[in-house]
C-alpha positions as CSV (number, residue, x, y, z in Angstrom):
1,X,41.2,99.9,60.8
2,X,44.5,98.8,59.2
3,X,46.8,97.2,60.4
4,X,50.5,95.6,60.3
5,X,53.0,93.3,60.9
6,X,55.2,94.9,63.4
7,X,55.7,93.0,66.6
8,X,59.7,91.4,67.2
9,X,60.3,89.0,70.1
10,X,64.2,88.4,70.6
11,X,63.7,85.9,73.7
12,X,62.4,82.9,71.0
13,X,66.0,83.7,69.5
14,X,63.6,84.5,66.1
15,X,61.2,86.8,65.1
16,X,57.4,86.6,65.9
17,X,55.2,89.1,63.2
18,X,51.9,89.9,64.6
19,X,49.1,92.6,63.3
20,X,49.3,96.0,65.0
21,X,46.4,98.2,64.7
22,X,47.8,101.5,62.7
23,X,46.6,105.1,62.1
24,X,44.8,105.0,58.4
25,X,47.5,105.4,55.8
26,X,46.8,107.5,52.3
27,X,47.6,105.1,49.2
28,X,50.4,104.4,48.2
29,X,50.5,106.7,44.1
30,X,50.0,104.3,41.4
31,X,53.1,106.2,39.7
32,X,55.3,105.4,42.4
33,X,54.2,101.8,42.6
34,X,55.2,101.6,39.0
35,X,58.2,102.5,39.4
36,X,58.8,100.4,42.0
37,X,57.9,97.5,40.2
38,X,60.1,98.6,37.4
39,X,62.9,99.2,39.7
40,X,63.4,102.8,39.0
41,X,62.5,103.4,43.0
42,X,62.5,102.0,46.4
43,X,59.4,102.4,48.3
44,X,59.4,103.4,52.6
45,X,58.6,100.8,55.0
46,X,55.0,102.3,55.2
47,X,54.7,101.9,51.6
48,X,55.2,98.6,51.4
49,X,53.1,97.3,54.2
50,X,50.2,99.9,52.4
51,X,50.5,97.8,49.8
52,X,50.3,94.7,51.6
53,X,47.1,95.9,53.6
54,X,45.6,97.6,51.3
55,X,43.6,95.2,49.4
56,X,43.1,98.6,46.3
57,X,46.8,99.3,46.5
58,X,47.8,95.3,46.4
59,X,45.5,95.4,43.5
60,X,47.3,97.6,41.8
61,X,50.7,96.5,42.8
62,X,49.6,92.9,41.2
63,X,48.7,95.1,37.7
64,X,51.9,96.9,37.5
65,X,54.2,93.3,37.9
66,X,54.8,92.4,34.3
67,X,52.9,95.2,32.5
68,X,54.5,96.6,29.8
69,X,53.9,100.4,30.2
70,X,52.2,102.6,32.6
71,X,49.3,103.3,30.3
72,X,48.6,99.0,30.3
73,X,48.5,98.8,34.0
74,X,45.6,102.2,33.9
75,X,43.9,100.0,31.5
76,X,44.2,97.0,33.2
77,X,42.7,98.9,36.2
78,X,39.8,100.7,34.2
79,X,41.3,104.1,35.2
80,X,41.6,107.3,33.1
81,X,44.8,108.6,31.8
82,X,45.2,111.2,34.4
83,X,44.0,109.5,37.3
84,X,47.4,108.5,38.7
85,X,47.3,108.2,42.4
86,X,46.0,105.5,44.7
C-alpha cells in the first residue's frame, strides 16, 4: 500500500507530516519526469509524492537530475528507446 505525507496540525502553531495510507497511484511517465527535471514542466501534487513513494519512479527521478538528454537517462535505466512511461 502507498502512502503519503498529508496530515497538518495548526494547534502546535507548525505543521506535523505523517504517512496516510493512499489508493495505488499509476507512475508518474518517465517523459514528464524529464521534463520536470529540465524545467520545461511542473508536476501535480500527486506526482510529486509518486515520485517520493515510489521507490521505481524516485529511481528514475535520481537518473534524469543531471543527465544530458533523454536518451542518457533510458540508458542509464536499461530501458529501450520507446519504452517511455513509468
Amino acid at each position: 500500500m502507498s502512502s503519503h505525507f498529508h496530515s497538518f496540525n495548526n494547534q502546535t502553531n507548525g505543521v506535523i507530516l505523517s504517512r496516510v495510507p493512499t489508493q495505488k497511484q499509476e507512475h508518474v511517465i518517465l517523459h514528464r519526469i524529464w521534463l520536470f527535471t529540465t524545467g520545461q514542466v511542473n508536476l501535480k501534487i500527486d506526482e510529486h509524492l509518486h515520485i517520493i513513494d515510489c521507490e521505481e519512479c524516485g529511481t528514475a527521478f535520481e537518473a534524469c537530475v543531471g543527465a544530458d538528454s533523454f536518451g542518457a537517462v533510458l540508458k542509464a535505466l536499461g530501458r529501450a528507446e520507446g519504452r517511455l512511461a513509468g
